[in-house]
C-alpha positions as a Markdown table, in Angstrom:
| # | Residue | x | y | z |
|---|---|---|---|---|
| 1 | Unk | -63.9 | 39.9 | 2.8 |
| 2 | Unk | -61.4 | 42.7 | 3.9 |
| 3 | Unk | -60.1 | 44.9 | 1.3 |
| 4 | Unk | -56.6 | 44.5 | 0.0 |
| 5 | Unk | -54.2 | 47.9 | 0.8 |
| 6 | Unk | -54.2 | 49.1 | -2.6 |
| 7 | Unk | -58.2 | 48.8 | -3.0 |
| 8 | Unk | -58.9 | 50.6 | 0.4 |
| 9 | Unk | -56.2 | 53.4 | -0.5 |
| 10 | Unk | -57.9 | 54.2 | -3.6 |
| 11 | Unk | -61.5 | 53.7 | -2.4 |
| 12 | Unk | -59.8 | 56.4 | 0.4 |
| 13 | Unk | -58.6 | 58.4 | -2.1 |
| 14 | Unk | -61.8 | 58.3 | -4.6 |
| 15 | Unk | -63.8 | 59.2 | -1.9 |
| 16 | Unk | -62.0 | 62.2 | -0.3 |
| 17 | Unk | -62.0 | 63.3 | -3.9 |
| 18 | Unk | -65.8 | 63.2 | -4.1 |
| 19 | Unk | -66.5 | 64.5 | -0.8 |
| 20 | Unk | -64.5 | 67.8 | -2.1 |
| 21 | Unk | -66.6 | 67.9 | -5.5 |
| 22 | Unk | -69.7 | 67.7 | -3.6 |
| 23 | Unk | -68.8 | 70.5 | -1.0 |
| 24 | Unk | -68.1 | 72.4 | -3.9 |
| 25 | Unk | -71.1 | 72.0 | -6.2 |
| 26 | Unk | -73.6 | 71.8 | -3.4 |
| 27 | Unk | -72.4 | 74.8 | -1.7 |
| 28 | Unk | -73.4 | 76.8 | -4.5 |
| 29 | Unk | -76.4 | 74.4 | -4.9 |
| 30 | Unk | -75.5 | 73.2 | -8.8 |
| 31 | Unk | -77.9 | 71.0 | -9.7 |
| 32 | Unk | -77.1 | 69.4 | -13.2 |
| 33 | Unk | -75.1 | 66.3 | -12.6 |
| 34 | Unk | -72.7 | 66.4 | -15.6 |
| 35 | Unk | -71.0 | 69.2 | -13.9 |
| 36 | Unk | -69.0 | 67.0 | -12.6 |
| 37 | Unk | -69.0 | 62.9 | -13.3 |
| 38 | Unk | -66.6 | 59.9 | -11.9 |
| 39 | Unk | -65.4 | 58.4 | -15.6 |
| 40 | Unk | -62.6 | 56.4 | -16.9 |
| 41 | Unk | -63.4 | 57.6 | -20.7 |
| 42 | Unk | -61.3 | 60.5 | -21.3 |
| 43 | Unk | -58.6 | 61.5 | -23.4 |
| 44 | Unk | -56.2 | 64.9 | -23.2 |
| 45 | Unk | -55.8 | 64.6 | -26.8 |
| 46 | Unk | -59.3 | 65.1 | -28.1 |
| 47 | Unk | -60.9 | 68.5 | -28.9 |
| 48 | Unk | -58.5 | 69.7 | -31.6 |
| 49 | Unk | -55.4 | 69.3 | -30.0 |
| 50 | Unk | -54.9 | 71.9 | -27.7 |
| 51 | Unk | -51.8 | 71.9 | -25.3 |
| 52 | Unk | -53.1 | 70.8 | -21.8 |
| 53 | Unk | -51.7 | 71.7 | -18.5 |
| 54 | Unk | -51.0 | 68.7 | -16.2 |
| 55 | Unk | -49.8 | 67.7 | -12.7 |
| 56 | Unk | -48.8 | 65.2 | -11.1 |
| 57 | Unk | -46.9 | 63.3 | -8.2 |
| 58 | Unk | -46.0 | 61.2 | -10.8 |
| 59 | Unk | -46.6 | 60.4 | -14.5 |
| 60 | Unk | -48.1 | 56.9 | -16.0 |
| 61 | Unk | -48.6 | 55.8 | -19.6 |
| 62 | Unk | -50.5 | 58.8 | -21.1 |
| 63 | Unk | -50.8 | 60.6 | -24.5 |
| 64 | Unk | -50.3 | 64.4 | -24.2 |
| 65 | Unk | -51.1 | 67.5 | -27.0 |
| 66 | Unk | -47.9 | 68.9 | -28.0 |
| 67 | Unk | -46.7 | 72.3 | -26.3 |
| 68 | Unk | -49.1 | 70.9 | -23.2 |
| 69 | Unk | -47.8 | 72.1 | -19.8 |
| 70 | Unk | -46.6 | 69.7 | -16.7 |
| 71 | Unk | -46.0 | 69.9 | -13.5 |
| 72 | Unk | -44.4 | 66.8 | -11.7 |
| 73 | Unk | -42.7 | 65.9 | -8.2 |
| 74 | Unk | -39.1 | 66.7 | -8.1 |
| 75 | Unk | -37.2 | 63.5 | -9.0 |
| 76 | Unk | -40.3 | 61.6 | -11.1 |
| 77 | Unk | -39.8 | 60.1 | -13.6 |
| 78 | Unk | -40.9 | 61.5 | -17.2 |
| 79 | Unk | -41.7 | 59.5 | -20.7 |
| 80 | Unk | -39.5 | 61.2 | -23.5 |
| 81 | Unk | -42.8 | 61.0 | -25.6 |
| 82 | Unk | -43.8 | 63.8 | -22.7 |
| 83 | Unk | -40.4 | 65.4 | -22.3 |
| 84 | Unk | -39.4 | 65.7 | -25.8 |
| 85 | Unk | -42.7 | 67.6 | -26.5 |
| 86 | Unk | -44.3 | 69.0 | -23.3 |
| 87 | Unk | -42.8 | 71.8 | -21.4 |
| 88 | Unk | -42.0 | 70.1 | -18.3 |
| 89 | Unk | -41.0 | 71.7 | -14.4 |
| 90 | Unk | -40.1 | 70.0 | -11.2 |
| 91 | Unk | -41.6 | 70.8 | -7.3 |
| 92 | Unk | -40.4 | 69.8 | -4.4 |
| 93 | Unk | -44.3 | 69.6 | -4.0 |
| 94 | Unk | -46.8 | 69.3 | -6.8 |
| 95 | Unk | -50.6 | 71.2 | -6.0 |
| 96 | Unk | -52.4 | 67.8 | -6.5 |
| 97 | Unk | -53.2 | 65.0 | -9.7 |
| 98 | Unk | -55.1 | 66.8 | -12.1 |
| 99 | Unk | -55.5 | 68.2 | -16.1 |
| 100 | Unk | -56.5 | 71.4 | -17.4 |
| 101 | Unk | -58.7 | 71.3 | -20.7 |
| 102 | Unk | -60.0 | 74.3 | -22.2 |
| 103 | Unk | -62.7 | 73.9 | -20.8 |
| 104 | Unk | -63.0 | 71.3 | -18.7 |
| 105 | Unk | -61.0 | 69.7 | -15.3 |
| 106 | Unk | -60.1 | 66.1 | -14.6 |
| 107 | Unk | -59.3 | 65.2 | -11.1 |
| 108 | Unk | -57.0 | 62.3 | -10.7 |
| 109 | Unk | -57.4 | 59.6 | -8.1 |
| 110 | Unk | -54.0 | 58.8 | -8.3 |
| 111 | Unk | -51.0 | 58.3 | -10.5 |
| 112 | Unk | -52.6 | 60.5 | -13.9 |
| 113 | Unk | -52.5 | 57.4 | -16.5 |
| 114 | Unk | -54.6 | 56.2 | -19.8 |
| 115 | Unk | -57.6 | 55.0 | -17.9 |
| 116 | Unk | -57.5 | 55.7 | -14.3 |
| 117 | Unk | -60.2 | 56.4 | -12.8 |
| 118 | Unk | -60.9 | 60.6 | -12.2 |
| 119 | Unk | -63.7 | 63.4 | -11.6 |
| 120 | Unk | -64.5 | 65.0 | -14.4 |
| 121 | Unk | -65.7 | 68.6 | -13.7 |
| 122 | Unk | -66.8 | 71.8 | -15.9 |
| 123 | Unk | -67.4 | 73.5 | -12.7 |
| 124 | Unk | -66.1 | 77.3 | -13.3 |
| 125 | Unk | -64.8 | 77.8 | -9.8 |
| 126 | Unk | -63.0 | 74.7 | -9.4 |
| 127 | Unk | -61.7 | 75.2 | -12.5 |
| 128 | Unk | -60.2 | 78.7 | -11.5 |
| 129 | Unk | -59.0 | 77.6 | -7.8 |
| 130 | Unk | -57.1 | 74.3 | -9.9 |
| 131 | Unk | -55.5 | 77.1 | -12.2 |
| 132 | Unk | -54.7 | 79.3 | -9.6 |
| 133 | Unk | -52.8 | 76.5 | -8.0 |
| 134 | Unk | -51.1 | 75.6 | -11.0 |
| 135 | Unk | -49.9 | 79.2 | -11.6 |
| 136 | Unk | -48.5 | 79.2 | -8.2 |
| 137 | Unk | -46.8 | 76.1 | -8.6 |
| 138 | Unk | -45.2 | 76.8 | -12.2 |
| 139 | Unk | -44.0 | 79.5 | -11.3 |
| 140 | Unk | -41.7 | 77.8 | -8.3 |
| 141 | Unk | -41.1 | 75.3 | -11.0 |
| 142 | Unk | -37.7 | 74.3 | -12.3 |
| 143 | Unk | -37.2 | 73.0 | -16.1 |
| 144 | Unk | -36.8 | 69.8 | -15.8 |
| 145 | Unk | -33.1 | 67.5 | -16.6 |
| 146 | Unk | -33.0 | 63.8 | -17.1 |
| 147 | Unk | -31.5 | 62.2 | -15.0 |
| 148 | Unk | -28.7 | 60.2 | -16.0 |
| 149 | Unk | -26.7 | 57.4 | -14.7 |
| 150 | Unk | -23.2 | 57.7 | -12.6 |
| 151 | Unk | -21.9 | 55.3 | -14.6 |
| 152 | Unk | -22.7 | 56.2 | -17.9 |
| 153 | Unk | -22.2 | 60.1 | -17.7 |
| 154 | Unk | -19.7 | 60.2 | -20.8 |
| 155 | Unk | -23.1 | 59.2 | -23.2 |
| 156 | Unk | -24.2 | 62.4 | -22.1 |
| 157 | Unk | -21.7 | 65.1 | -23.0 |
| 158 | Unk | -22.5 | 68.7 | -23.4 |
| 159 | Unk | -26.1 | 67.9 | -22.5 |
| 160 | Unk | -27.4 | 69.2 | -19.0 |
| 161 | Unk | -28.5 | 66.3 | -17.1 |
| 162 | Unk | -29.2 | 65.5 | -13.2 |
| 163 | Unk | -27.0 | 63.0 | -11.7 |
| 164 | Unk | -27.6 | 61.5 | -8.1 |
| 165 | Unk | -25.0 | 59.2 | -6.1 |
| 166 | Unk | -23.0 | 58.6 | -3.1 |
| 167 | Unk | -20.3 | 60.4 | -2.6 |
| 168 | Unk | -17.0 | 58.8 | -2.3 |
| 169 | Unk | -14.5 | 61.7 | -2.2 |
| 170 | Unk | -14.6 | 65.0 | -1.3 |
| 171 | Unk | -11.6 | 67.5 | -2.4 |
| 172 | Unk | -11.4 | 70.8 | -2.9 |
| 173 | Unk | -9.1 | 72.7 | -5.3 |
| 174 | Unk | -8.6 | 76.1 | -6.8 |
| 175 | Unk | -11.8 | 77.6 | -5.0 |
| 176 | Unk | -13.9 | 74.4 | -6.8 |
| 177 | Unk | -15.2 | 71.3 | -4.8 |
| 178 | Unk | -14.7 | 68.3 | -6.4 |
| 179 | Unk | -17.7 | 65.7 | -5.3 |
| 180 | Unk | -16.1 | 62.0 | -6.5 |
| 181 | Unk | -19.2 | 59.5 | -6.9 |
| 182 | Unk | -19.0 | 55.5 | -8.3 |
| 183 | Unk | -21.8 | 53.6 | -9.0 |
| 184 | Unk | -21.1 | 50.1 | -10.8 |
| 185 | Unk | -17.3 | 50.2 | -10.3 |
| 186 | Unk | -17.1 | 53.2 | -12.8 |
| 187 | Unk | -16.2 | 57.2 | -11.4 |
| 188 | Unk | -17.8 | 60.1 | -12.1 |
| 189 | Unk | -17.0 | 63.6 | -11.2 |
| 190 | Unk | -19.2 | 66.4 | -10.6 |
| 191 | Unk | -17.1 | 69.9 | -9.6 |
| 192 | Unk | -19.2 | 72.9 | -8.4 |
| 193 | Unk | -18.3 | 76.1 | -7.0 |
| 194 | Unk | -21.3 | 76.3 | -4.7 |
| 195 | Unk | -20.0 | 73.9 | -1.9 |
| 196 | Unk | -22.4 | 71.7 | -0.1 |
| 197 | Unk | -21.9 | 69.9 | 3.1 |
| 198 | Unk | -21.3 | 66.2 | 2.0 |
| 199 | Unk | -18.7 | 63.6 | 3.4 |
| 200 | Unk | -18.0 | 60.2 | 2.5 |
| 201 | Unk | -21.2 | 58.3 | 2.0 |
| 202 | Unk | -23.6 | 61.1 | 1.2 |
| 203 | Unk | -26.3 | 61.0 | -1.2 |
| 204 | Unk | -25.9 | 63.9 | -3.6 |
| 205 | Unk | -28.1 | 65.4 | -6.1 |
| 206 | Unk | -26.3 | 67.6 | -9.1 |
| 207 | Unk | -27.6 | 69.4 | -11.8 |
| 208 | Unk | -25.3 | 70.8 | -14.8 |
| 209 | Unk | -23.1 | 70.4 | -18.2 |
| 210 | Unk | -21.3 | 67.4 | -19.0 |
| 211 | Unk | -17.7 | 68.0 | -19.8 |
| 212 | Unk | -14.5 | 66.1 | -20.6 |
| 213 | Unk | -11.9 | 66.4 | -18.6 |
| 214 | Unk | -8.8 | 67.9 | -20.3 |
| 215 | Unk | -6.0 | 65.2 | -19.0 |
| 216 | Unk | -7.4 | 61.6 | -19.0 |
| 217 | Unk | -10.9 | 62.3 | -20.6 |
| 218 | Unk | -12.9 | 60.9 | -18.0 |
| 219 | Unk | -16.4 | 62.7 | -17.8 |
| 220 | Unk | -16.8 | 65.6 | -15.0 |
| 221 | Unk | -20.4 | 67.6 | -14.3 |
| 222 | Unk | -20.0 | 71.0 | -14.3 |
| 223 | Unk | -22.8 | 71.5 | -11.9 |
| 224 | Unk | -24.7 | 74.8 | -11.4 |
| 225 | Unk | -26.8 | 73.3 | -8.5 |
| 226 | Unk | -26.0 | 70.5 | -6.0 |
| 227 | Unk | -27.6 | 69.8 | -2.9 |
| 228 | Unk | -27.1 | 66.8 | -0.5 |
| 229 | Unk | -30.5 | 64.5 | -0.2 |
| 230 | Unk | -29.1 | 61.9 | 2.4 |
């Protein structure tokens, strides 16, 4: 019977994972067997507690220790139970799927979520190279914003937030470009005095404050960062 796409991705995936595990173990001949272990028993929470550091492409349903450290894909989405008590930074390219323990690794197959399937290594040196790569990555990192929608930017005032949209109008005025997006028949602003290349139809992404304008009130995103995605 031939394997559906999803099966064979993650028997892909599963197995690449496996053949790195046992490069690295067997290259420096480990021999006990619960050095590292394919399980879908684990928990970030147990073991007193302690904050956890985390990547991932993108996040599932999953309990982290407060203060814990993640890393996710620029644009992912992120649980407010992880937001609202995890520091949290955006890549434009995460180092892989995996958690930090104190002293222990879990590698990810895929998505990191409350009972996926992942490798479960105390291995010392993979356990380094996996921080090393998280260092590297953190610090490129960007604190992440929620992201919130065109059409309901007024909810959001005096909160930084990420907007994305197409742009509808383009003006400029007093040395600020003024970026007009609509989503769901209802305009939103974002100004900026970084101009970026967009025109009529462009697909924008802005980071910033969200003000009130001073004559009709409408809702405007002060942006400190905008860049055009499409």
């Amino acid at each position: 019977m031939p394997l559906d796409p999803v099966s064979a991705g993650l028997g892909l995936g599963l197995g690449v994972l496996a053949t790195v595990f046992v490069y690295e173990l067997g290259v420096r001949k480990v021999q006990n067997r619960e050095h590292a272990k394919m399980t879908r028993e684990w928990s970030l929470v147990e073991g007193g507690g302690h904050p956890v550091r985390l990547a991932g492409a993108a996040l599932g349903d999953l309990a982290l220790p407060p203060g814990s450290k993640v890393l996710v894909q620029r644009g992912a989405f992120v649980p407010r139970t992880i937001s609202d008590t995890c520091q949290v930074r955006e890549v434009s390219e995460v180092p892989g799927n995996f958690a930090l323990l104190q002293n222990s690794a879990l590698v990810f197959a895929a998505t990191p979520a409350t009972g996926a399937p992942a490798l479960w290594s105390y291995e010392e040196q993979v356990m380094e190279r996996l921080h090393e790569s998280f260092d590297r990555a953190w610090a490129r990192g960007e604190p992440i914003v929620p992201l919130a929608p065109v059409d309901a930017l007024a909810r959001f005032e005096g909160q930084m937030v990420a907007v994305q949209g197409n742009v509808r109008e383009v003006a400029d005025k007093g040395g600020i470009q003024y970026l007009r997006l609509m989503e769901k028949g209802v305009p939103a602003t974002v100004a900026s005095e970084h101009r970026v290349s967009a025109r009529n139809g462009t697909l924008i992404r802005a980071v910033g404050r969200v003000e009130r304008a001073p004559v009709g009130g409408e809702a405007i995103l002060r942006a400190t960062k905008v860049e055009a995605i499409g």
